[in-house]
PyMOL Python script that loads the backbone (N, CA, C, O; Angstrom):
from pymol import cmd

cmd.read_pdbstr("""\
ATOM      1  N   UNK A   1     -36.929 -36.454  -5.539  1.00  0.00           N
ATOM      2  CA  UNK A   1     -35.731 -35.643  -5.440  1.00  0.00           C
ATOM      3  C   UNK A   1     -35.642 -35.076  -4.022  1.00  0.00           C
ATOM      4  O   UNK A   1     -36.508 -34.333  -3.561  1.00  0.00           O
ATOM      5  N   UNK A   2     -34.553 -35.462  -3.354  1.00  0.00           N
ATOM      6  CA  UNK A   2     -34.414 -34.857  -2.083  1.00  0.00           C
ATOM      7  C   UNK A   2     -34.009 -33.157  -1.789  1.00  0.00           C
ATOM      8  O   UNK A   2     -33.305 -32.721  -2.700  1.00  0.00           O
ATOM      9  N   UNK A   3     -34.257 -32.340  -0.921  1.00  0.00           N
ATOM     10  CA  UNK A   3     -33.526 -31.105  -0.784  1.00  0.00           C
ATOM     11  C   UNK A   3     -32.325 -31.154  -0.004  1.00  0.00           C
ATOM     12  O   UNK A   3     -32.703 -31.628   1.068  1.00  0.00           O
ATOM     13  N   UNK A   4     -31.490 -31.006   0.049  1.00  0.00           N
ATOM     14  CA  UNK A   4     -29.919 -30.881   0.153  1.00  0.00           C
ATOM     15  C   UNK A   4     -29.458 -29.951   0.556  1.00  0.00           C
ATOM     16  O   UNK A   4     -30.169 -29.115  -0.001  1.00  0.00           O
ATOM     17  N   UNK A   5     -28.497 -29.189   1.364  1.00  0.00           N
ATOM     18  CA  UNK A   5     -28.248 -27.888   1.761  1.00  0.00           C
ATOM     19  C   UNK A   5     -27.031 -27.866  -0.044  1.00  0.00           C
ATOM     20  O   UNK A   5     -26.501 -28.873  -0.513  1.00  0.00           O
ATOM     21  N   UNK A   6     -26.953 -26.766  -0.500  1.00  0.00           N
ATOM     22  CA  UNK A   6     -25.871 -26.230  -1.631  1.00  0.00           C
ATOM     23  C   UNK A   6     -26.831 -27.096  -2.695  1.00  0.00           C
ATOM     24  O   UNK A   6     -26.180 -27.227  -3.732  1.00  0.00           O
ATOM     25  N   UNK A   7     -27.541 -27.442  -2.760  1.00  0.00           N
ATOM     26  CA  UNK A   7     -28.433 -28.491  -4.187  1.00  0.00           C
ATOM     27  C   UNK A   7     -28.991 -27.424  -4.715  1.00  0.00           C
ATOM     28  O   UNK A   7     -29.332 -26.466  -4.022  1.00  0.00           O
ATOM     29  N   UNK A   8     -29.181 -27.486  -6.316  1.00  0.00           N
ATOM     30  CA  UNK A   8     -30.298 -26.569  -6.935  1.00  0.00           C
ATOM     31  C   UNK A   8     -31.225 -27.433  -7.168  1.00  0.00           C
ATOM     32  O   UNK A   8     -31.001 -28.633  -7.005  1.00  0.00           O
ATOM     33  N   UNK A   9     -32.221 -27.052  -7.516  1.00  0.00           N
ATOM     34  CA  UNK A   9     -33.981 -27.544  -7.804  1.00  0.00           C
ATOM     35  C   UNK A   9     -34.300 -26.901  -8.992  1.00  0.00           C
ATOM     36  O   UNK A   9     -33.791 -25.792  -8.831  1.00  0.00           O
ATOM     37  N   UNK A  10     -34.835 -26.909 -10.103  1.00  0.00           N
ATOM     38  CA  UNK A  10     -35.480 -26.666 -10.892  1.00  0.00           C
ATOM     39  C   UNK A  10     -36.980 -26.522 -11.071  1.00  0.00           C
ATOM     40  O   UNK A  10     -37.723 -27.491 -11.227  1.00  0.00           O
ATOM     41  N   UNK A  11     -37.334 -25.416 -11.044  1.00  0.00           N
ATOM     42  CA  UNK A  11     -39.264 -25.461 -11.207  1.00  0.00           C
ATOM     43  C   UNK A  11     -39.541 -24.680 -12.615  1.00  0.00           C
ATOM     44  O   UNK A  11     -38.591 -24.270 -13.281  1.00  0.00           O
ATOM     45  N   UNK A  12     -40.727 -24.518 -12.980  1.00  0.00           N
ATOM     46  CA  UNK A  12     -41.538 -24.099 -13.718  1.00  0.00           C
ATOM     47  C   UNK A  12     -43.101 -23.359 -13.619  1.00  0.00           C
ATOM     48  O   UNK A  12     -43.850 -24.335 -13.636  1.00  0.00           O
ATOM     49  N   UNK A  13     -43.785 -22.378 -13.543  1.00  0.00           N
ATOM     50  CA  UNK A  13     -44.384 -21.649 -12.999  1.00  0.00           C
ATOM     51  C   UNK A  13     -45.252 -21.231 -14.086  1.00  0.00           C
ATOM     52  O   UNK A  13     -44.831 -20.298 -14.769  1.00  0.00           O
ATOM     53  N   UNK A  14     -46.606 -21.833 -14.442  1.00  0.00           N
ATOM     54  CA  UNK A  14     -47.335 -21.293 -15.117  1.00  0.00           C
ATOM     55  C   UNK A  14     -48.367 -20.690 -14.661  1.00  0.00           C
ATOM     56  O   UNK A  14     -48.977 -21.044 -13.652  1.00  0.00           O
ATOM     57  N   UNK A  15     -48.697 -19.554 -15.497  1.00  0.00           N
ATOM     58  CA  UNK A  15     -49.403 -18.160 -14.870  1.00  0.00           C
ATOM     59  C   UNK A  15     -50.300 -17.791 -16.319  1.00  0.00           C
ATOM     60  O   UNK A  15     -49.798 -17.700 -17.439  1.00  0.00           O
ATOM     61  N   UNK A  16     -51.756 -17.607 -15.977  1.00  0.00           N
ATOM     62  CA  UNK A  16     -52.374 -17.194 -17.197  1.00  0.00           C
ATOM     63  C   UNK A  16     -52.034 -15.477 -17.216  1.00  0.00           C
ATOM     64  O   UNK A  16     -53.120 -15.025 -17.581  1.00  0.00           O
ATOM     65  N   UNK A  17     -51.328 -14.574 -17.065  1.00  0.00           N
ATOM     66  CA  UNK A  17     -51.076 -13.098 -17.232  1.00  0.00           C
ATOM     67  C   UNK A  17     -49.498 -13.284 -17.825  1.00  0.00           C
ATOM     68  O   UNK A  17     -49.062 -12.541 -18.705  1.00  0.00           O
ATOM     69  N   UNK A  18     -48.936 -14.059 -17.398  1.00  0.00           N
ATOM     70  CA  UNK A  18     -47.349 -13.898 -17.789  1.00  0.00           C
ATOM     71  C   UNK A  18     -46.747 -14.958 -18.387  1.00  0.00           C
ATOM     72  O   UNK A  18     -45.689 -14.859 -19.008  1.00  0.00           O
ATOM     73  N   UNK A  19     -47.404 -16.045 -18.225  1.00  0.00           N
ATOM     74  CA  UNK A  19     -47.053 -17.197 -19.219  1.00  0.00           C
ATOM     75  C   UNK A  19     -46.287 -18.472 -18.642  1.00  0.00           C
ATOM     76  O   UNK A  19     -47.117 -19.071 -17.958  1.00  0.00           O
ATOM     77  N   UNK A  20     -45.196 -19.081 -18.619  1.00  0.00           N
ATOM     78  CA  UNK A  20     -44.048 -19.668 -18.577  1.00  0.00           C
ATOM     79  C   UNK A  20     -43.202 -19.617 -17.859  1.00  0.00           C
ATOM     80  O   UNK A  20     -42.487 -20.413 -18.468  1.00  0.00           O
ATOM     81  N   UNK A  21     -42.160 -19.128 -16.359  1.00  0.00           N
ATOM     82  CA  UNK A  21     -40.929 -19.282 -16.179  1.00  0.00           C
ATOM     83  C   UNK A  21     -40.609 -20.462 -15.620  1.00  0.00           C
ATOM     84  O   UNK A  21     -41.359 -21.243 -15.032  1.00  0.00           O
ATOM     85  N   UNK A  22     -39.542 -20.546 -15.817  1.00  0.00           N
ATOM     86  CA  UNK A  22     -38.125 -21.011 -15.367  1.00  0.00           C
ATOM     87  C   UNK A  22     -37.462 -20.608 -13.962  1.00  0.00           C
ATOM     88  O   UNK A  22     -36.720 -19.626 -14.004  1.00  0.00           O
ATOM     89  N   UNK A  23     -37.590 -21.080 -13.040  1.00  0.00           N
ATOM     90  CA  UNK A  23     -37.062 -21.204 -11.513  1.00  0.00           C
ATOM     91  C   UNK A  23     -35.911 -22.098 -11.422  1.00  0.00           C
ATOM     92  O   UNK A  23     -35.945 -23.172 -12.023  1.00  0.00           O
ATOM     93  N   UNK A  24     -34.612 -21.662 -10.535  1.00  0.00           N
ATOM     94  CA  UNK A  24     -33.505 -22.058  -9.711  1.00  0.00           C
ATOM     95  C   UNK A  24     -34.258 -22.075  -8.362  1.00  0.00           C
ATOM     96  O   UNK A  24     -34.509 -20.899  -8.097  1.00  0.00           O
ATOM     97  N   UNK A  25     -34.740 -22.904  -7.374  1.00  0.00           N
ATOM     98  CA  UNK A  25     -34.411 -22.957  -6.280  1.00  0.00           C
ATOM     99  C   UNK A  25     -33.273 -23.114  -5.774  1.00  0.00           C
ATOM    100  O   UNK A  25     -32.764 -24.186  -6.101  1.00  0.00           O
ATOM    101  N   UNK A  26     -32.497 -22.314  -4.926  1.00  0.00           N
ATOM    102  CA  UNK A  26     -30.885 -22.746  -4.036  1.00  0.00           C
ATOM    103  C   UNK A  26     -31.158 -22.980  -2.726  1.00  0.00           C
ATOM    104  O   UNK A  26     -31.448 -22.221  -1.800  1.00  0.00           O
ATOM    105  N   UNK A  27     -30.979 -24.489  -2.826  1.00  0.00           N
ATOM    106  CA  UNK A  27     -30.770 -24.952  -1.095  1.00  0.00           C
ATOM    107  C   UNK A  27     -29.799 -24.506  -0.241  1.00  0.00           C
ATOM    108  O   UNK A  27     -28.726 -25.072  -0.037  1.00  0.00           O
ATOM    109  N   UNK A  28     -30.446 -22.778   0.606  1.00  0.00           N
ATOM    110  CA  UNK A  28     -29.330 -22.647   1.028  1.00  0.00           C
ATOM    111  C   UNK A  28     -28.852 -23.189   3.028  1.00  0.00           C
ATOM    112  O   UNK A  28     -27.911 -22.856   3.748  1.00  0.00           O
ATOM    113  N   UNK A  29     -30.105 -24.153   3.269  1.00  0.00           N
ATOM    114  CA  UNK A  29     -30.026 -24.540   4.685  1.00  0.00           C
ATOM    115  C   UNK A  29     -31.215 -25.115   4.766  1.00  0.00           C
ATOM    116  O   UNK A  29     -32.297 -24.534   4.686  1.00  0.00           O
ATOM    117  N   UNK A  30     -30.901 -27.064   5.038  1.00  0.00           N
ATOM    118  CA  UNK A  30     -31.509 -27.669   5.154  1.00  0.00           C
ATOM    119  C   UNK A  30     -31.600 -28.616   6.464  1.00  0.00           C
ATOM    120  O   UNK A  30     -30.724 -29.437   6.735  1.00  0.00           O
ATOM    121  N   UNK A  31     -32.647 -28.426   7.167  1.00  0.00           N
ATOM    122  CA  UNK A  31     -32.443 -29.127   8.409  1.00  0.00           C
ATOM    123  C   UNK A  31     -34.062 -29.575   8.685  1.00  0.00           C
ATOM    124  O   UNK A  31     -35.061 -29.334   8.007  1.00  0.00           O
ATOM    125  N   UNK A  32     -33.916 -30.286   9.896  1.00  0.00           N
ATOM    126  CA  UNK A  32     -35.380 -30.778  10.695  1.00  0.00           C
ATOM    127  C   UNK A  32     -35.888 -29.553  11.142  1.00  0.00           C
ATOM    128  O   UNK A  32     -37.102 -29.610  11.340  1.00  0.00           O
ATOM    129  N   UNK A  33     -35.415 -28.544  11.353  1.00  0.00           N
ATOM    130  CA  UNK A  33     -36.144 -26.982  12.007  1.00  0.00           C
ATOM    131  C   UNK A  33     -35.957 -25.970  11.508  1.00  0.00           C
ATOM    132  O   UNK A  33     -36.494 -24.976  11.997  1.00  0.00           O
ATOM    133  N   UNK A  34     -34.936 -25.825  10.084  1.00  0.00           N
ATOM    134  CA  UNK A  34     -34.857 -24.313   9.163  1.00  0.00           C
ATOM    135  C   UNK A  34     -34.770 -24.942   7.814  1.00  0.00           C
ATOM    136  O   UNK A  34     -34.073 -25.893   7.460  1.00  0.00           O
ATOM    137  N   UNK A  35     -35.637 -24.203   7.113  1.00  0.00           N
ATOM    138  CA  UNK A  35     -35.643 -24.399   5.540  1.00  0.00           C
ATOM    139  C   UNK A  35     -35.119 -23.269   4.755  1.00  0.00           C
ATOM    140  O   UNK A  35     -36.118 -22.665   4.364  1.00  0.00           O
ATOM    141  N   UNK A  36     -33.605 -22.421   4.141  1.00  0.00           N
ATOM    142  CA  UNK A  36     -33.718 -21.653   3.351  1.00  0.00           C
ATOM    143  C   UNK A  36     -33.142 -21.735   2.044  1.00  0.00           C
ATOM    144  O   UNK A  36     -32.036 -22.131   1.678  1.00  0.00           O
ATOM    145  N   UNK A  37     -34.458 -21.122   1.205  1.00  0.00           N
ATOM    146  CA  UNK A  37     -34.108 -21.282  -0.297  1.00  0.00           C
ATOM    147  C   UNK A  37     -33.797 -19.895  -1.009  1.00  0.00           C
ATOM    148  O   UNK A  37     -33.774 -18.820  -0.410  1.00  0.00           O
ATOM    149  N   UNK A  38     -33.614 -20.027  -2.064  1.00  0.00           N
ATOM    150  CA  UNK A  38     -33.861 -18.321  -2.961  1.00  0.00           C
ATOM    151  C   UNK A  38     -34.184 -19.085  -3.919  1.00  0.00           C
ATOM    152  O   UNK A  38     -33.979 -20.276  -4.154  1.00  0.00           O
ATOM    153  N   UNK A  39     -34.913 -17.959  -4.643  1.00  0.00           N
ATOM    154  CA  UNK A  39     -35.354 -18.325  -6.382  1.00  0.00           C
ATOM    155  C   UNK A  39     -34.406 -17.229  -7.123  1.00  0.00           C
ATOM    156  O   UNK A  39     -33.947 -16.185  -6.660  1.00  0.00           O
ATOM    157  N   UNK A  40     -34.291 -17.669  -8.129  1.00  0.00           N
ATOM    158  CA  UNK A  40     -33.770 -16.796  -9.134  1.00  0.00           C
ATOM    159  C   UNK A  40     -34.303 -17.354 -10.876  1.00  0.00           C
ATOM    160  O   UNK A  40     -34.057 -18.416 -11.448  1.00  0.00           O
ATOM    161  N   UNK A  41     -34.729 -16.707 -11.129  1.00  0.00           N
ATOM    162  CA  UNK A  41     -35.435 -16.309 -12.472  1.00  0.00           C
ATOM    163  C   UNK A  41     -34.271 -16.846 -13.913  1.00  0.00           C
ATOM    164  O   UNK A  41     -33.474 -16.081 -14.456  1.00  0.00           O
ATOM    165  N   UNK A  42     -34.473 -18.325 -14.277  1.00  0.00           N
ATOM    166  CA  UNK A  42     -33.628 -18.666 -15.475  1.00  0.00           C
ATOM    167  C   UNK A  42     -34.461 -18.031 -16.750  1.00  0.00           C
ATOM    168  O   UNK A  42     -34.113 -18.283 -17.904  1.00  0.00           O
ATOM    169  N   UNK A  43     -35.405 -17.324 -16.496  1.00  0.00           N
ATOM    170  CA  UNK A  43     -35.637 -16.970 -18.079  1.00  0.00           C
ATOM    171  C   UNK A  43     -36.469 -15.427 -17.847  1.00  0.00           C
ATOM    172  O   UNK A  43     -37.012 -15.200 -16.766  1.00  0.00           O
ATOM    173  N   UNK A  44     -36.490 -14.750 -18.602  1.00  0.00           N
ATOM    174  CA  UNK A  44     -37.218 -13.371 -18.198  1.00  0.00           C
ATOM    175  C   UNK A  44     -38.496 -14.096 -18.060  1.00  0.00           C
ATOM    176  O   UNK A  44     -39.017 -15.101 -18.545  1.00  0.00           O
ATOM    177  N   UNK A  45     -38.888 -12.879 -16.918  1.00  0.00           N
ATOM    178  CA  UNK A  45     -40.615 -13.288 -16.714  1.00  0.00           C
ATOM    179  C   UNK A  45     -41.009 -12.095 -17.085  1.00  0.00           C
ATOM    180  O   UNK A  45     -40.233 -11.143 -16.996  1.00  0.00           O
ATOM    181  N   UNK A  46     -41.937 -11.990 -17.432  1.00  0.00           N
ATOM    182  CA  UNK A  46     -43.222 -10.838 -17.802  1.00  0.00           C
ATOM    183  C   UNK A  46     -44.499 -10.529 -17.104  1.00  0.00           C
ATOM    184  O   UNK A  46     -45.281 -11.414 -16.757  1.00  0.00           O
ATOM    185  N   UNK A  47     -44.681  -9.364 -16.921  1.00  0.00           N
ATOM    186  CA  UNK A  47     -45.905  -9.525 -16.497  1.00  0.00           C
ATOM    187  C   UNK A  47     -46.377  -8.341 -17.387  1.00  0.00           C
ATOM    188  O   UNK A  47     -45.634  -7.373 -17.550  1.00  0.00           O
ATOM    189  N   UNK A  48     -47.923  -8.425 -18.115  1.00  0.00           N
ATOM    190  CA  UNK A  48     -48.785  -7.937 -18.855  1.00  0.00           C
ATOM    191  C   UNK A  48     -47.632  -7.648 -20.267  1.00  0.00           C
ATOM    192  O   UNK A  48     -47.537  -6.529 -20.771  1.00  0.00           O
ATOM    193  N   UNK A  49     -46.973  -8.626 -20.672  1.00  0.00           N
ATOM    194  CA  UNK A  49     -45.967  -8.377 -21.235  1.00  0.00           C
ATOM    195  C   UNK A  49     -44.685  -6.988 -20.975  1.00  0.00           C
ATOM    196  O   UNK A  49     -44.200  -6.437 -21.963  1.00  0.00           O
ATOM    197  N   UNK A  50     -44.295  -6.596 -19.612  1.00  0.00           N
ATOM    198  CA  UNK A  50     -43.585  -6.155 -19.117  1.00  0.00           C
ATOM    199  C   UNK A  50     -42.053  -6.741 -18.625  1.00  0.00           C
ATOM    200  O   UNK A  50     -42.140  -7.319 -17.541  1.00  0.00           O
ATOM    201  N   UNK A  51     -41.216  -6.725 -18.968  1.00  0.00           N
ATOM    202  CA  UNK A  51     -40.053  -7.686 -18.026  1.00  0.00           C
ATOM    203  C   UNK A  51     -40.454  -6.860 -16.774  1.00  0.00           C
ATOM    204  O   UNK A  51     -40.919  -5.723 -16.701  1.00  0.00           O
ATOM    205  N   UNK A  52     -40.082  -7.931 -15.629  1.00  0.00           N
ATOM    206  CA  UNK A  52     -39.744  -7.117 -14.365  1.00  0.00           C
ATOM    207  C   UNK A  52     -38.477  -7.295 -13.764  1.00  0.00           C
ATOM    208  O   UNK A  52     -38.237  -6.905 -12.621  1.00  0.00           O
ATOM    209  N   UNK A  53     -37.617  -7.896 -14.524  1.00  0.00           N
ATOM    210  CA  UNK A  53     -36.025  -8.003 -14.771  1.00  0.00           C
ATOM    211  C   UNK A  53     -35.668  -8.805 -13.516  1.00  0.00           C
ATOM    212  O   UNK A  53     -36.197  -9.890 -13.276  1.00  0.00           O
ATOM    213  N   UNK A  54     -34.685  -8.190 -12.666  1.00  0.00           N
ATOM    214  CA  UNK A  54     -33.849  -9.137 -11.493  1.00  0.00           C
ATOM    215  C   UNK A  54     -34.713  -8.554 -10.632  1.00  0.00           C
ATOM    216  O   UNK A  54     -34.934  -7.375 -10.357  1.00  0.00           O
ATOM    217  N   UNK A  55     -35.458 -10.246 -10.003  1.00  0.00           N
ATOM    218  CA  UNK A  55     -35.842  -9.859  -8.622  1.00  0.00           C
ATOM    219  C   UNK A  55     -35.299 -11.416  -8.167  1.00  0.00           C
ATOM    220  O   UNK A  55     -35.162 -12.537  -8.657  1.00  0.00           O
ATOM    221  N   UNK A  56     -35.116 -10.783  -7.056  1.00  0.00           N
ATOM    222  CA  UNK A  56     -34.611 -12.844  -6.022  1.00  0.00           C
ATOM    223  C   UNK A  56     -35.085 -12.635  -4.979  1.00  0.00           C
ATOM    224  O   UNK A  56     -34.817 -11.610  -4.352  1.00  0.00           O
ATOM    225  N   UNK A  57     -35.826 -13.467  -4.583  1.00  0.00           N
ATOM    226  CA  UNK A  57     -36.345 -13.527  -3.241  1.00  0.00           C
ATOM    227  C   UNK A  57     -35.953 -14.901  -2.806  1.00  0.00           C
ATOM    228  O   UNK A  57     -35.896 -15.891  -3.536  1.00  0.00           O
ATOM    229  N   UNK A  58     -35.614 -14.826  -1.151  1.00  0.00           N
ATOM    230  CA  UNK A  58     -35.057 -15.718  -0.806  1.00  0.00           C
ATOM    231  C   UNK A  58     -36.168 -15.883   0.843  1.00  0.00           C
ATOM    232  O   UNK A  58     -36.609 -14.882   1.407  1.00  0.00           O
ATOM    233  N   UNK A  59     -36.399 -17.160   1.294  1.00  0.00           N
ATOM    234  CA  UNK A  59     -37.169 -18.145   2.164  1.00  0.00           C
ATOM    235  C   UNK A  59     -36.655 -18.567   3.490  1.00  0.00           C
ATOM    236  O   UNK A  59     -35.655 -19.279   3.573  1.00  0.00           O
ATOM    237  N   UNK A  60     -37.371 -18.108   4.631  1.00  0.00           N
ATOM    238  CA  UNK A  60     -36.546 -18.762   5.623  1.00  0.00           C
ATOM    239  C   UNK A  60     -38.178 -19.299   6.222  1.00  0.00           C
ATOM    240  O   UNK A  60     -39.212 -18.665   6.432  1.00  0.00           O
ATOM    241  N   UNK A  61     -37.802 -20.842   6.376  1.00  0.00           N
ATOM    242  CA  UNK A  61     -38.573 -21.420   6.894  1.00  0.00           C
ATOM    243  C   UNK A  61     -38.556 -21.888   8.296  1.00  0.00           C
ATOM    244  O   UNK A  61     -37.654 -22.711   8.454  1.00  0.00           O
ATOM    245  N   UNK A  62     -39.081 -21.707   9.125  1.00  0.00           N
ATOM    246  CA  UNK A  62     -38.320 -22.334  10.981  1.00  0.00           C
ATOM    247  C   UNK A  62     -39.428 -22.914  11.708  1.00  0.00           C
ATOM    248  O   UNK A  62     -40.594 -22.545  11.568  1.00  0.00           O
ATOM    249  N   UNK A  63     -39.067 -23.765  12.430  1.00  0.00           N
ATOM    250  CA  UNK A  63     -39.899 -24.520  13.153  1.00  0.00           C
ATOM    251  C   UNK A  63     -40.027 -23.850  14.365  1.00  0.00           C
ATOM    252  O   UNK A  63     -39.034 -23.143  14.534  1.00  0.00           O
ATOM    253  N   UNK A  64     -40.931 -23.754  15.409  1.00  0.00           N
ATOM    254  CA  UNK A  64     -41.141 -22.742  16.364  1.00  0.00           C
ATOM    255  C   UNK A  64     -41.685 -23.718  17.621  1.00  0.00           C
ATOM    256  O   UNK A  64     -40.937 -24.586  18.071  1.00  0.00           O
ATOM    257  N   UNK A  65     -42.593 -23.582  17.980  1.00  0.00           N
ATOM    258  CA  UNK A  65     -42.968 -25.253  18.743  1.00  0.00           C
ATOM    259  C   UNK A  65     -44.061 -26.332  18.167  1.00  0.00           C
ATOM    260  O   UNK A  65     -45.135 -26.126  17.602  1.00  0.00           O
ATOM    261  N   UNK A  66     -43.735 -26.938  18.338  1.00  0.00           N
ATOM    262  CA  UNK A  66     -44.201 -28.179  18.146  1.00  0.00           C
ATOM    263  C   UNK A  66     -43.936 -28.275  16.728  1.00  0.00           C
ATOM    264  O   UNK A  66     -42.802 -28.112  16.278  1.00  0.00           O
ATOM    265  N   UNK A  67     -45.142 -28.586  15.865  1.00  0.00           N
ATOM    266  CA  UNK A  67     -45.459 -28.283  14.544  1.00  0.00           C
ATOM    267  C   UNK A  67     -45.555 -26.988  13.464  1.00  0.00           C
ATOM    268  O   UNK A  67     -45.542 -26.966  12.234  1.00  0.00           O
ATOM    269  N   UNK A  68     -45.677 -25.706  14.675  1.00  0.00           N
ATOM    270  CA  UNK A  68     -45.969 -24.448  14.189  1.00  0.00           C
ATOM    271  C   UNK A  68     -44.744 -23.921  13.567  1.00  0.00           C
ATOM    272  O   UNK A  68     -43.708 -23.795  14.219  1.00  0.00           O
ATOM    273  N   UNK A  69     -44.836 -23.608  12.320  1.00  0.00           N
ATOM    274  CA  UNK A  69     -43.621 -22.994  11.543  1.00  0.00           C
ATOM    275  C   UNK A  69     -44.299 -21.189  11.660  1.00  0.00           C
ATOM    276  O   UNK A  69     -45.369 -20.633  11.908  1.00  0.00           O
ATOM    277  N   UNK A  70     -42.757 -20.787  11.269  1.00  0.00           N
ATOM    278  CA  UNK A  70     -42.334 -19.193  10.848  1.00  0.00           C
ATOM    279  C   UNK A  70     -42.001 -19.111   8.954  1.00  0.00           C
ATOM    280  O   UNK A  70     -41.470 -19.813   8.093  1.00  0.00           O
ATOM    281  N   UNK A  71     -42.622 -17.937   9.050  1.00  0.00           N
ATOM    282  CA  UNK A  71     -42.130 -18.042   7.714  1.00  0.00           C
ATOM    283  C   UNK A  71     -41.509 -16.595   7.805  1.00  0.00           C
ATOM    284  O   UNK A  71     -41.711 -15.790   8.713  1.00  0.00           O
ATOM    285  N   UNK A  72     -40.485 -16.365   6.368  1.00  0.00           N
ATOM    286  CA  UNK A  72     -40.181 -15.030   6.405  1.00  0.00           C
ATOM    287  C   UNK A  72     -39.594 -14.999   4.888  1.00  0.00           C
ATOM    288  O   UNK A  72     -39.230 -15.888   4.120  1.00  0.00           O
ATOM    289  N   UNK A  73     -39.645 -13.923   4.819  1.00  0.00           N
ATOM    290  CA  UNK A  73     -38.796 -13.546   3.298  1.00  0.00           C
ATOM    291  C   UNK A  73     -37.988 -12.320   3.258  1.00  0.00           C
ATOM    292  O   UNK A  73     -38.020 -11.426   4.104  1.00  0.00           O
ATOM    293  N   UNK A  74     -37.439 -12.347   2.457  1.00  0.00           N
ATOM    294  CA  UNK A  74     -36.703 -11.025   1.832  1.00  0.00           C
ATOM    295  C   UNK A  74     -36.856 -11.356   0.460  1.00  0.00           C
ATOM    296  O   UNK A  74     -37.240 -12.468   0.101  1.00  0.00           O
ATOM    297  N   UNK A  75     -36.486 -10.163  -0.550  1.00  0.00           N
ATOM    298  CA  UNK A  75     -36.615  -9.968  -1.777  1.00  0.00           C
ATOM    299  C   UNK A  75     -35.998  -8.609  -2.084  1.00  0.00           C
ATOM    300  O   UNK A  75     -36.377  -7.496  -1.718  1.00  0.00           O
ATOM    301  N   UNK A  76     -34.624  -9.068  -3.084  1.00  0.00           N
ATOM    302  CA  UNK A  76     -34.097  -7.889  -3.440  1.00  0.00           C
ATOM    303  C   UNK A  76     -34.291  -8.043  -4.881  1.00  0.00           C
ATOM    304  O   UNK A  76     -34.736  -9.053  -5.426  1.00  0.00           O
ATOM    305  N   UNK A  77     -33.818  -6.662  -5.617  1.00  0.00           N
ATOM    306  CA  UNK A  77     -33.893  -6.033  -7.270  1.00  0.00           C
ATOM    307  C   UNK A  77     -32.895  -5.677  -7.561  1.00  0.00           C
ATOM    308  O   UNK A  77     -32.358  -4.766  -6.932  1.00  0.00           O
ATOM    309  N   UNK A  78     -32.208  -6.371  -8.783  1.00  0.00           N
ATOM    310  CA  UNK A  78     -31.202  -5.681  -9.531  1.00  0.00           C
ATOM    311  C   UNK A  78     -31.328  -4.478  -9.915  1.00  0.00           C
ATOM    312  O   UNK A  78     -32.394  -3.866  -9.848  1.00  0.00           O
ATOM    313  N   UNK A  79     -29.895  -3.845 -10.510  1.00  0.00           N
ATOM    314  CA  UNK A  79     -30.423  -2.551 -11.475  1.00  0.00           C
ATOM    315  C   UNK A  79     -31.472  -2.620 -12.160  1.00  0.00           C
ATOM    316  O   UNK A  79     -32.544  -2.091 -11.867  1.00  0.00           O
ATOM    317  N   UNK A  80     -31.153  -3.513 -13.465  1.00  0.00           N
ATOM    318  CA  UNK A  80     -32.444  -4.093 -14.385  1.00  0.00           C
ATOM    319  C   UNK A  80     -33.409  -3.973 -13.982  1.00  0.00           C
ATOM    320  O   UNK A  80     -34.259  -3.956 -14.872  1.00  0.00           O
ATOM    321  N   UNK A  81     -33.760  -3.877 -13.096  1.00  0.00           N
ATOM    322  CA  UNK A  81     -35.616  -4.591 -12.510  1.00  0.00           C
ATOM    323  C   UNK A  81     -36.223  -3.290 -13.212  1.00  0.00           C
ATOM    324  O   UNK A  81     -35.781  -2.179 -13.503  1.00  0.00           O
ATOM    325  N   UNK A  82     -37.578  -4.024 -13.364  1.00  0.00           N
ATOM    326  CA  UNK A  82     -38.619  -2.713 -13.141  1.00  0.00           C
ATOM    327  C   UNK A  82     -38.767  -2.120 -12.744  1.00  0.00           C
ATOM    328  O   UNK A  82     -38.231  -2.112 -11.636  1.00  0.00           O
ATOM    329  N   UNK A  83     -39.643  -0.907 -13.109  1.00  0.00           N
ATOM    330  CA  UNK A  83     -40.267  -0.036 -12.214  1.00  0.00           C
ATOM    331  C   UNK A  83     -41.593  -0.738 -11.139  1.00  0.00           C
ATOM    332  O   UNK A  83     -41.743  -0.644  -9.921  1.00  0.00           O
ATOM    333  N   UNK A  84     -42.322  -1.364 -12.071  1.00  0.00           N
ATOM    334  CA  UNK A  84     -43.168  -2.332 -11.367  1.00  0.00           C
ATOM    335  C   UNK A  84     -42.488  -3.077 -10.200  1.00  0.00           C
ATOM    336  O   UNK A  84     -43.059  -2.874  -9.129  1.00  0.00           O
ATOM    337  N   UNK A  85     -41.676  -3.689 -10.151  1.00  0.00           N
ATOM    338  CA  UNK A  85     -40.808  -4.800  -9.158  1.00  0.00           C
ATOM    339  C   UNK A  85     -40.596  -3.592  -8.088  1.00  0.00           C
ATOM    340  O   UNK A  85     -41.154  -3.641  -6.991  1.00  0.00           O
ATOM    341  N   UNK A  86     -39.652  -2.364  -8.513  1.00  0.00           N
ATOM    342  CA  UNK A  86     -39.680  -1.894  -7.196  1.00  0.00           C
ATOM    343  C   UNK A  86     -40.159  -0.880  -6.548  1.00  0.00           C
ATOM    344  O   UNK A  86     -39.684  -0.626  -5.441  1.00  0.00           O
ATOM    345  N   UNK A  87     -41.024  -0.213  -6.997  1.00  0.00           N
ATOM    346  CA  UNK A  87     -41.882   0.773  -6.960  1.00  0.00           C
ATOM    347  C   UNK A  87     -41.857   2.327  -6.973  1.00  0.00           C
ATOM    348  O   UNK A  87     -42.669   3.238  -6.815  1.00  0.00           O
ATOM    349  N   UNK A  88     -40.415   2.174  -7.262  1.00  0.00           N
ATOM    350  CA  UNK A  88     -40.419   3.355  -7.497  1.00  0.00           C
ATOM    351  C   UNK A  88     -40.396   4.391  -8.620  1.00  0.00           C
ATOM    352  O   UNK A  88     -40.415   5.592  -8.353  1.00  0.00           O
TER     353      UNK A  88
END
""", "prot")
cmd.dss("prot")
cmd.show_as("cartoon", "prot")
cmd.util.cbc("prot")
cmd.orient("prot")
């Protein structure tokens, strides 16, 4: 399966504390020198049987010289989210 700029991806994420999810990757910029995706959560995830509701974190991948990549993230929280997710 190729990545595509506007393509979704589908994953699956097994975890012995939380079990099972369901991942959207969104191709949101695909090139030879920037990679960005977001995840978004198709099924509640849990942790210690907790929801931690809406979190999305989204990926910027960049090429820098030569071979050496950047990485970076952001990650925002819905209302919903946890207390866990956002710490406060």
């Amino acid at each position: 399966m190729r990545m595509r700029e506007g393509k979704a991806l589908y994953l699956e994420q097994a975890d012995n504390l939380s079990g099972m999810a369901t991942y959207r990757m969104h191709m949101a910029e695909v090139s030879a020198d920037r990679l960005v995706f977001d995840l978004e959560e198709c099924q509640c995830h849990a942790l210690f049987f907790v929801t931690l509701g809406e979190i999305q974190p989204i990926y910027f991948l960049d090429r820098e010289i030569g071979w050496r990549l950047a990485l970076y993230s952001m990650v925002r929280t819905g209302r919903n989210a946890s207390r866990l997710a956002t710490g406060t």
